[in-house]
VEXGU-828858 format. One record per atom (N, C-alpha, C): z, y, x. Coordinates in steps of 0.1 Angstrom, whole numbers, padded with zeros to 4 digits, always signed. Each point is the difference from the previous one (the first is absolute). Layout:
ZYX...
# end
This chain:
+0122-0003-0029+0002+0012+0009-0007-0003+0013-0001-0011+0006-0004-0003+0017-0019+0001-0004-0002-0002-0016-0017+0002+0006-0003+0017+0000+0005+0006-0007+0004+0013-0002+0003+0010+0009+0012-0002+0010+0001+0002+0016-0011+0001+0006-0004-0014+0002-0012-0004+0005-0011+0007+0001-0006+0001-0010-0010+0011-0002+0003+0013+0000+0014+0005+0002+0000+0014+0005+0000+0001+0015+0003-0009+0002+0001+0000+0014-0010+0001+0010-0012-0010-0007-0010+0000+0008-0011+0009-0005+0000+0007-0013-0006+0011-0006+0005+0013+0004+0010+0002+0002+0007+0013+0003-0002+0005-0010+0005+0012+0001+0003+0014-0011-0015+0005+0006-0005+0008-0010-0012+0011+0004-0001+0007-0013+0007+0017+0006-0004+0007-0015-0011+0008-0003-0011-0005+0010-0016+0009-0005-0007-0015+0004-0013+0000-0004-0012-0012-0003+0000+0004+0017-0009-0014+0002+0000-0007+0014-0009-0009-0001-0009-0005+0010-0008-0008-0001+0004-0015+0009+0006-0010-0009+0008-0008+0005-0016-0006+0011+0009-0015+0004-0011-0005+0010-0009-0005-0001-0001-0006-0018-0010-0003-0009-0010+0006-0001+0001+0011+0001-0009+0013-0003-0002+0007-0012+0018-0005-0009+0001+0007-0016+0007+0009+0004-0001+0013-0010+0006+0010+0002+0017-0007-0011+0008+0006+0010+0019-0002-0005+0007+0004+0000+0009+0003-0007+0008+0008+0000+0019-0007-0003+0009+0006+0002+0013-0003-0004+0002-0013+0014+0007-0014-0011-0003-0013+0009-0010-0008-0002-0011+0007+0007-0008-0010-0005-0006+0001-0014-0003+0005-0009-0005+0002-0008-0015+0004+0003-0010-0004-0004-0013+0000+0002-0006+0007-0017-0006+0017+0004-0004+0005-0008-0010-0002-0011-0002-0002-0009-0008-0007-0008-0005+0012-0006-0019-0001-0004-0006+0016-0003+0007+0006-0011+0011-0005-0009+0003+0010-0009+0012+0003+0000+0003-0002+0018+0014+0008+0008-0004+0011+0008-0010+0008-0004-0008+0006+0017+0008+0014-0005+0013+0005-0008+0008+0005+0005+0008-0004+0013+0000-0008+0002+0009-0005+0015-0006+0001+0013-0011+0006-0004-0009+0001+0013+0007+0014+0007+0003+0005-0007+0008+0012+0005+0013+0000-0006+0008-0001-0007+0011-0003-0002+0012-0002+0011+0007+0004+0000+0017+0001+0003+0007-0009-0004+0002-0015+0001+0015-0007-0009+0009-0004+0007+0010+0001-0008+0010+0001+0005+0006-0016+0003+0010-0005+0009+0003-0012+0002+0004-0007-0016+0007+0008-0008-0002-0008-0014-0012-0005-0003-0005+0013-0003-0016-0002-0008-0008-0013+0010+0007-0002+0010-0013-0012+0009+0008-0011-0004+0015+0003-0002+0007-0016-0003-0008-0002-0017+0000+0009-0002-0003-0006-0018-0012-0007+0003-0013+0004+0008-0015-0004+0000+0003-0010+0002+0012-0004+0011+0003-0015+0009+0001-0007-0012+0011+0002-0008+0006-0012-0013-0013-0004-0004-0006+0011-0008-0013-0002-0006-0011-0012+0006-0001+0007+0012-0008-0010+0012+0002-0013-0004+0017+0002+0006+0005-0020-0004+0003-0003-0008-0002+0002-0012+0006+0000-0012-0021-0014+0001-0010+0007+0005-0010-0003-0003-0001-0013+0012+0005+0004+0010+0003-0013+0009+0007-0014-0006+0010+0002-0005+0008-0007-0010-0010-0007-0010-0008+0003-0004-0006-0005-0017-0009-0009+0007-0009+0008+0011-0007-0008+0010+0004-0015+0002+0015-0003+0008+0003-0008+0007+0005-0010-0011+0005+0009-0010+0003-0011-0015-0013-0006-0003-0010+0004-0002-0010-0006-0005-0009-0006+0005+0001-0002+0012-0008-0009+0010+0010-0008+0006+0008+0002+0004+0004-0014+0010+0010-0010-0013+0002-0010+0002+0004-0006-0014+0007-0007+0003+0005-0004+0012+0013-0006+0006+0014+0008-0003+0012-0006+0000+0010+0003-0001+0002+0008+0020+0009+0014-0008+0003+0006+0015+0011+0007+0004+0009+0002+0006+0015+0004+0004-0008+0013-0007+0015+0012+0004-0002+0014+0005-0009+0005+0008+0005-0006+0013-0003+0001+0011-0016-0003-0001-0006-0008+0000-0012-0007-0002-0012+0007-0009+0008+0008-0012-0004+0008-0005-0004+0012+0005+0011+0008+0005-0002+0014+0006-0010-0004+0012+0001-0009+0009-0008+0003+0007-0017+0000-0005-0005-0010-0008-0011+0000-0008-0001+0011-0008+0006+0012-0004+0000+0012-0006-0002+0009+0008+0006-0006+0018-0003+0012+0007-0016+0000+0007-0003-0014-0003-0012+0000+0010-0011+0001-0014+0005-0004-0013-0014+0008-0011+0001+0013+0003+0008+0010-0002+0005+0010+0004-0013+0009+0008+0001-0008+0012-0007+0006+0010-0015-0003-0002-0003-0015-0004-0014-0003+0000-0005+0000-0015+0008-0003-0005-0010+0006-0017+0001-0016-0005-0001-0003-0014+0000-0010-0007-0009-0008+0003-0014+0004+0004-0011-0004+0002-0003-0010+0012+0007+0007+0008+0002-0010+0012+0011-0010-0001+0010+0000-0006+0011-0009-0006-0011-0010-0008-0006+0001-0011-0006-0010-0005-0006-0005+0005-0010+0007+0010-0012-0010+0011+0004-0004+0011+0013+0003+0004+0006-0011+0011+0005-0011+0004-0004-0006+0004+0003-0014+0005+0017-0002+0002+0009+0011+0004+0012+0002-0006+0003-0005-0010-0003+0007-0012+0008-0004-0015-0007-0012-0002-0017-0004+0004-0004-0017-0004+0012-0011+0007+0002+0001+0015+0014-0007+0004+0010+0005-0010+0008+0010+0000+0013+0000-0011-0003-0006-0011-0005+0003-0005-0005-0008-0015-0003-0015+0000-0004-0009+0017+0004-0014+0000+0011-0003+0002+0015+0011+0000+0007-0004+0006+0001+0001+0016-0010+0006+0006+0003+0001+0021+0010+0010+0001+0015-0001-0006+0003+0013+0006+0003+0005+0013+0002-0011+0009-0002+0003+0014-0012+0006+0003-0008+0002-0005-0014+0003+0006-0004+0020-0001+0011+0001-0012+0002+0016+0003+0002+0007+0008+0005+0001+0007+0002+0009+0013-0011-0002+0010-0007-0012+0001-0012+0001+0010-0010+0008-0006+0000-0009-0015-0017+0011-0011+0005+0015+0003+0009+0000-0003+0009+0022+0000-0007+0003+0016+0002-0006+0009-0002+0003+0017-0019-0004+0002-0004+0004-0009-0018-0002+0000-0002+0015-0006+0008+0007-0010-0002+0012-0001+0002+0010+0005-0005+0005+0011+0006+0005+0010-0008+0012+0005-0016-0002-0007-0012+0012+0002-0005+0008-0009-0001+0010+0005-0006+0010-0008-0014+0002+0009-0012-0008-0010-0015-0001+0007+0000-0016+0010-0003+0009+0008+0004-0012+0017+0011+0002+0007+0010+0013-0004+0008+0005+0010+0013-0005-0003+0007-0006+0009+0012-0005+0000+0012+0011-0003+0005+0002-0005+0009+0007-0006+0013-0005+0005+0010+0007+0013+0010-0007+0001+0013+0005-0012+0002+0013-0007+0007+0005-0008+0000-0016-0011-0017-0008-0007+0002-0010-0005+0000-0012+0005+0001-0001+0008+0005-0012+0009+0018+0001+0000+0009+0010+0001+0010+0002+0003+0003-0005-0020-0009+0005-0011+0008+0009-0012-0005-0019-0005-0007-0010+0003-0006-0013-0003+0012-0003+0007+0006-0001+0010+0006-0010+0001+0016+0003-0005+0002+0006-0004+0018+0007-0007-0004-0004-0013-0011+0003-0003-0004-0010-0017+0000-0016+0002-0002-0005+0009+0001-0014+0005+0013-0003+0000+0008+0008+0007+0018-0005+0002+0005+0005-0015-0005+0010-0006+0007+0002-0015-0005-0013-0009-0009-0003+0000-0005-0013-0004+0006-0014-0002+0002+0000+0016+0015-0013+0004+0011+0004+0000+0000+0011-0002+0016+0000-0004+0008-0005-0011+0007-0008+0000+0008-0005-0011+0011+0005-0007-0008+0003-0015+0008+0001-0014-0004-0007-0012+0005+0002-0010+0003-0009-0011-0020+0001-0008+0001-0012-0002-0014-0002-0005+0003+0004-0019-0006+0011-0004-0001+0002-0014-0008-0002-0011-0012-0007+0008-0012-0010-0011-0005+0014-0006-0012-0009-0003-0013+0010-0009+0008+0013-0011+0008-0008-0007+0004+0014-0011+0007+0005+0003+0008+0005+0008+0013+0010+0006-0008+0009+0013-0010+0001+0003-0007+0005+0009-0006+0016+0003-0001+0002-0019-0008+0013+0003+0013+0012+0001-0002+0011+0007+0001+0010+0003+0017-0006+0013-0006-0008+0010+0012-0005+0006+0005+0006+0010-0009+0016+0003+0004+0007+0009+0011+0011-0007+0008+0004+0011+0009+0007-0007-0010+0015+0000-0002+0006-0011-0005+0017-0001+0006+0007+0004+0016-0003+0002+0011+0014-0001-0003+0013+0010
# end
């Protein structure tokens, strides 16, 4: 549930498309319209209809962080790596020097790598400076470590 939060929190609600800071058109929380949603360009949804995109979203964040990082990881440790694929997309999770440390084992070294994502272009972003480092403390926060196969779907949906 805390990566879940998380990303509503720092996504907000929005029930018409928006052009986040990225420069993708989005809608709900954070959902980034993809060409064979360009109903949503004009569209209406409602705070359900954006929570459902959310699940979906992380549902895709989730598979992400299962399949690339290969270390054993709390809750905690989880959701926050769900919140930050989340925001930057699988793609940058795989090509980050982030998951290459997690994957030797640096897990101290997470919250610094998380506090490097912080630009959109050249521009400092304080909203991701603020939303990087609450992923840092959800990170170190301590709960029960549940290893590689008890992992997937570890956020709560409800």
């Amino acid at each position: 549930m805390a990566g879940l939060d998380l990303v509503k929190k720092y996504e907000g609600y929005r029930a018409t498309a928006y052009v986040c800071p990225a420069g993708k058109l989005t809608i709900g929380y954070g959902h980034v319209i993809l060409d064979h949603e360009s109903y949503y360009k004009t569209a209406n949804i409602s705070e359900s209809e954006a929570h459902a995109l959310l699940l979906t979203d992380m549902a895709d964040a989730e598979r992400a962080v299962e399949k690339l990082i290969k270390v054993e990881l709390s809750d905690n440790q989880f959701a926050a790596l769900c919140s930050f694929t989340f925001n930057l997309g699988s793609g940058n999770l795989k090509a980050s020097t982030l998951r290459k440390l997690l994957n030797k084992g640096h897990y101290q070294s997470v919250p610094e790598q998380l506090n490097r994502w912080v630009y959109t272009g050249k521009i400092k972003l304080s909203g991701l400076v603020k939303r990087r480092a609450e992923e840092g403390l959800l990170f170190l926060k301590e709960d029960g470590l549940l290893g590689r196969c008890s992992c997937h779907r570890r956020l709560d949906h409800a």
